[in-house]
Each structure stands twice: as structure tokens, then as C-alpha cells.
C-alpha positions in Angstrom: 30.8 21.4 -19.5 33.2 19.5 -21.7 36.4 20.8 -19.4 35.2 20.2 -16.3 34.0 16.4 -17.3 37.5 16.1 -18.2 39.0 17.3 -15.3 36.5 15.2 -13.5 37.5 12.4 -15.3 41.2 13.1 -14.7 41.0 13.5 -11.1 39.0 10.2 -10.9 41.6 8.5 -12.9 44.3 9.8 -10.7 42.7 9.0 -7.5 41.7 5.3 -8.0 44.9 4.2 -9.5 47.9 6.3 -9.0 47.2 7.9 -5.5 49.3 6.9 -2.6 47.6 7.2 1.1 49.6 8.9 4.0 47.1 8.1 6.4 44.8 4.6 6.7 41.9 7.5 6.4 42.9 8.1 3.3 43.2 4.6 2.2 39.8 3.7 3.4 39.1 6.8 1.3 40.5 5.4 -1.8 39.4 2.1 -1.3 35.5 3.3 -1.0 35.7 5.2 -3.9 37.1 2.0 -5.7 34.2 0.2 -4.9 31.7 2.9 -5.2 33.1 3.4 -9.2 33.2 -0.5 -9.3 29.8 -1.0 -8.2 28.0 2.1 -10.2 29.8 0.8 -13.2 28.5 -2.6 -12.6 24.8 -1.5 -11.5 24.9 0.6 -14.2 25.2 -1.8 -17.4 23.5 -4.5 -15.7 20.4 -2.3 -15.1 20.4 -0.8 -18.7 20.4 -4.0 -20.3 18.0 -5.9 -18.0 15.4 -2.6 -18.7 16.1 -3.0 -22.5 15.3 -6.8 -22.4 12.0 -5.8 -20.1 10.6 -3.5 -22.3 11.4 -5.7 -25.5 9.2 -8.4 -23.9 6.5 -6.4 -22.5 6.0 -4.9 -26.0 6.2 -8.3 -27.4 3.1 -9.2 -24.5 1.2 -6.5 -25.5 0.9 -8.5 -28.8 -1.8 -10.8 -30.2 -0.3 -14.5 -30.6 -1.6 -13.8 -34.4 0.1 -10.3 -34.8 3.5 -11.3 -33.2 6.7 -11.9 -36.1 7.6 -15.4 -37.3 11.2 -13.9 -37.0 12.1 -12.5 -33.4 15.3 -11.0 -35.1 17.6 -12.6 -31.8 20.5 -11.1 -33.0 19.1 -7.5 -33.2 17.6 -8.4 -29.6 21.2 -9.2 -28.4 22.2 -5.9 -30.2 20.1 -3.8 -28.6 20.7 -4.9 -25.4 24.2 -4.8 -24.9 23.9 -1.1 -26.6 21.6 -0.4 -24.1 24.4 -2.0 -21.6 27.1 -0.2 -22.8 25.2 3.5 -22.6 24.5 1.9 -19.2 28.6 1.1 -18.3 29.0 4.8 -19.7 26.7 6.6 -17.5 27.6 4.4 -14.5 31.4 6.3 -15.4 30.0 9.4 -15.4 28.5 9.2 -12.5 31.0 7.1 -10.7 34.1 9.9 -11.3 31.2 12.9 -10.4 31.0 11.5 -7.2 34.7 10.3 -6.6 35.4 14.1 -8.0 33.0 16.5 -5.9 33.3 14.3 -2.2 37.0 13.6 -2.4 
């Protein structure tokens, strides 16, 4: 598993930024999968984070006005929700040089 997500990634690498197309079929090539890594990379974190920050306040809804903290801890919040974009940004990569690597 470990060799082949490196060769994956390798391959992806190579294709996006070093490849140089013959054909204009091969630079639409290239170019789609630029924006499809682009765009799962983006959707991605941006996802991730937004369903961090959603379930943060729906468990904070689920509370009693009475039971709810003084301190809302906003800088753990933050924390935890770019963590959760980051892991997001991360799988968006995997999945963005999987599909670069098994339909190019």
C-alpha cells in the first residue's frame, strides 16, 4: 500500500507539473487533471472544516442555556477546525493523485 501511494503520488507530481503535451489532447488532458486536483484539494479542506464547525455548534444546540460553558475556548474551536481542514486538504491529495494516477 505504502509503494504504490508513492508511485501514485510521483506520477501525479510528474504529470501536473513537469509533463509536456505532444498533442492539444493531451494538454486538455493535463489541464483537467490540474483542475480536478485543484478543485478536490479545495473541496476537500473547505468541507472538513465547515463539517467540524457544524457539528461543534450543533453539540453546543443540543445544550441547555444553563449547562453551556462561560468559556467557549475560541482558540481550541479555531484549532480544531483548521485540523479538521488540513486532514481535509490531505485526503483531497490523496484522492486527487488516485484519480490523476488510475485515468491518465
Amino acid at each position: 500500500m505504502k509503494g504504490k501511494l508513492q508511485i501514485t503520488k510521483r506520477f501525479s507530481k510528474f504529470y501536473i507539473t513537469d509533463f509536456l503535451p505532444l498533442t492539444r489532447l493531451e494538454e486538455a488532458d493535463v489541464q483537467r487533471s490540474r483542475n480536478f486536483y485543484n478543485t478536490a484539494v479545495i473541496v476537500g479542506a473547505v468541507s472538513a472544516g465547515f463539517m467540524s464547525f457544524r457539528m461543534r455548534s450543533v453539540r453546543l444546540a443540543m445544550l441547555k442555556p444553563e449547562e453551556a460553558p462561560r468559556d467557549m475556548n475560541f482558540a481550541l474551536n479555531v484549532l480544531n477546525d483548521s485540523m479538521a481542514g488540513i486532514i481535509g486538504f490531505f485526503l483531497g491529495h490523496v484522492v486527487g493523485c488516485d484519480y490523476i494516477y488510475k485515468h491518465r
